[in-house]
ZANU-795562 format. One record per residue: residue in one letter; x, y, z of N, C-alpha, C, CB in turn. Coordinates in pm, whole numbers, plus 50000, padded with zeros to 5 digits. Glycine has a CB too. Layout:
<recs>
aXYZXYZXYZXYZ...
</recs>
This chain:
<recs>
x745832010186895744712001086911744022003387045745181986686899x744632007387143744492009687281743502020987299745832012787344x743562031687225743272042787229741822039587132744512052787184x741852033187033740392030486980739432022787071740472022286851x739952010787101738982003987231738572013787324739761992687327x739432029287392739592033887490738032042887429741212039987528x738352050387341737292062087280735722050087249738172071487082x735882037487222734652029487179733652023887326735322015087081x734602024687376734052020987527733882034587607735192010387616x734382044587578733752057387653732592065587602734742067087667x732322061187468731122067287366730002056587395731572067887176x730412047187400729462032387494728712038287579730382020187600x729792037687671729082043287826728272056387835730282046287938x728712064287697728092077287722726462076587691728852088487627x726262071987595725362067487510724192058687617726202058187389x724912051487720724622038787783723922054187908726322023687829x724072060187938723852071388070723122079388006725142079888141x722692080987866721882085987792720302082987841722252081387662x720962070887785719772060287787718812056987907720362047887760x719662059188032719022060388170718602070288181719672058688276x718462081688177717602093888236716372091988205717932107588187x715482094388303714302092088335713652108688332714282083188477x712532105788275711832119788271711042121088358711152123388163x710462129588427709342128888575708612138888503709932134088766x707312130988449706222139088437705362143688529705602134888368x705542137288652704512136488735704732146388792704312126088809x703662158088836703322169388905702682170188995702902176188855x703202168689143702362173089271702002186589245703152172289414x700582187489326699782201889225698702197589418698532197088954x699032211989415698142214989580697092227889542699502221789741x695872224189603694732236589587693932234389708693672235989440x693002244589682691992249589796690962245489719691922265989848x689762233589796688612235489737687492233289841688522226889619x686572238389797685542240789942684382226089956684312259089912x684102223490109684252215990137683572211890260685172216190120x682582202690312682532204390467682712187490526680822212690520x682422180390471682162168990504683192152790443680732170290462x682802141190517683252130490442682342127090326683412119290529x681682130090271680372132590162681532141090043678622145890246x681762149390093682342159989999684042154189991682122178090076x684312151190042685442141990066685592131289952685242134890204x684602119989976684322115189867684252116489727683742113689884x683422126289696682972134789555684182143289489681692146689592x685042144089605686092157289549686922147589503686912169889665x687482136489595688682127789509687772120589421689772115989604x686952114889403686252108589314686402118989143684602107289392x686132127089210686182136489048687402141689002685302150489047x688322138089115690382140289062690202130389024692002141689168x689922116789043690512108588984689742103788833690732098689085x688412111188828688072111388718689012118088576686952116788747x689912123488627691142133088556691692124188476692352139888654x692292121388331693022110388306694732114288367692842106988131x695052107388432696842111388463697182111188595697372126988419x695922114488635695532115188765696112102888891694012114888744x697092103188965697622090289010697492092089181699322087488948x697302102989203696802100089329696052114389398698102094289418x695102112589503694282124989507693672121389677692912125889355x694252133689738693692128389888693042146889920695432120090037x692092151789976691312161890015691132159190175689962162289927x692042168890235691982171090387690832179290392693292177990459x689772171790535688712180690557688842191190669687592173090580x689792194490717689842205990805690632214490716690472203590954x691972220590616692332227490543692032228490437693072227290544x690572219890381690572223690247691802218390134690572238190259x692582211990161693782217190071693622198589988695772223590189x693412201689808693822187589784694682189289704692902177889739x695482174889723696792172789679696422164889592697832168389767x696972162289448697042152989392697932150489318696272151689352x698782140289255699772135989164699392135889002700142122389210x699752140088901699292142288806700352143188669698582152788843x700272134188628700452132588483700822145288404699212126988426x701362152788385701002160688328701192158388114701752171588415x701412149288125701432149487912699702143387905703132131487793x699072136888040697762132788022696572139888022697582125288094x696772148588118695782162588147696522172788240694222158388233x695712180188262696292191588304695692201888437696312198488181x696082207388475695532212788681694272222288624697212227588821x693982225388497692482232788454691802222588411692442244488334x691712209688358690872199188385690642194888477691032191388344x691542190988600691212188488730690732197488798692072184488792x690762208888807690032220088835688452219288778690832231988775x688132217888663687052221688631686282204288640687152231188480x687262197888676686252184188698685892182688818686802170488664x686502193188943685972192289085684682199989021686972200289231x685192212688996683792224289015682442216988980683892239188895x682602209288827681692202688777680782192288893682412195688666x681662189789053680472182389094680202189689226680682165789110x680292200189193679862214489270680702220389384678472212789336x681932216889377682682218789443683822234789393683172204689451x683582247389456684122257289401685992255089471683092272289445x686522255189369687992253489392688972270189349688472238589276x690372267889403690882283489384690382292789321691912284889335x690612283889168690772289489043689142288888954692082280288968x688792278788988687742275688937686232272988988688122267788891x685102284088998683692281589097683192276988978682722295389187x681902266089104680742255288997680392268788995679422239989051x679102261188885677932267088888676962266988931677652267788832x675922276088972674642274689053674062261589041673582284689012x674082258788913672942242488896674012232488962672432235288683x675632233188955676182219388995676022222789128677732214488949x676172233689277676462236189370675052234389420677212247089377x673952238289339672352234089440672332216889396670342245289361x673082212489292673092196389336673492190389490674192189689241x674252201589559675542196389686673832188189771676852216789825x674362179589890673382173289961673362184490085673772156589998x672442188690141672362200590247673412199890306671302201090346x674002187290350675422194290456676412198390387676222184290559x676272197190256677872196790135677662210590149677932188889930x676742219390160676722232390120677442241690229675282236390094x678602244890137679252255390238678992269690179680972252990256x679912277790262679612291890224680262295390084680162301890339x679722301290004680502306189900681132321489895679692304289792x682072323089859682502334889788682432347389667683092331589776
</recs>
């Protein structure tokens, strides 16, 4: 009898530690996107967080470099990519296009590649 309680309560607990694991969807995801100002600053996290999944998004203006937290079963680092470029902002992987980048306001305009 000892030995049944013993195996019912260890298949319990197993089951029970199952049940806790937590999945981490969330993906810190770092890029280069070009950049000169608090203007562009603005516009760049504004359009990460236009991303759905998107949970957090900060763009340093001396390295270029934005960080953002990201969902990944919600969208994905080529939507966030192509939703900076889209407000003329050329990133690693992904350059606007002429019409979104002559939208930039004269100081947004940096050098391109």
């Amino acid at each position: 009898m000892n030995k049944i309680v013993l195996i019912a309560l260890v298949t319990f607990l197993g089951f029970s530690a199952q049940a806790q694991t937590k999945k981490n969807k969330n993906l810190k995801y770092t890029t280069e996107v070009n950049g000169n100002c608090e203007q562009c600053k603005k516009r760049i996290e504004k359009a990460a967080f236009s991303v759905p999944g998107v949970k957090s998004a900060s763009w340093d203006i001396s390295t270029h470099q934005l960080v953002v937290i990201l969902n990944e079963e919600k969208s994905s680092t080529v939507d966030l990519n192509n939703a900076v470029a889209k407000v003329g902002h050329d990133t690693k992987d992904v350059k606007a296009t002429e019409a979104d980048y002559d939208n930039l306001h004269s100081c947004c305009k940096y050098v391109r590649e």
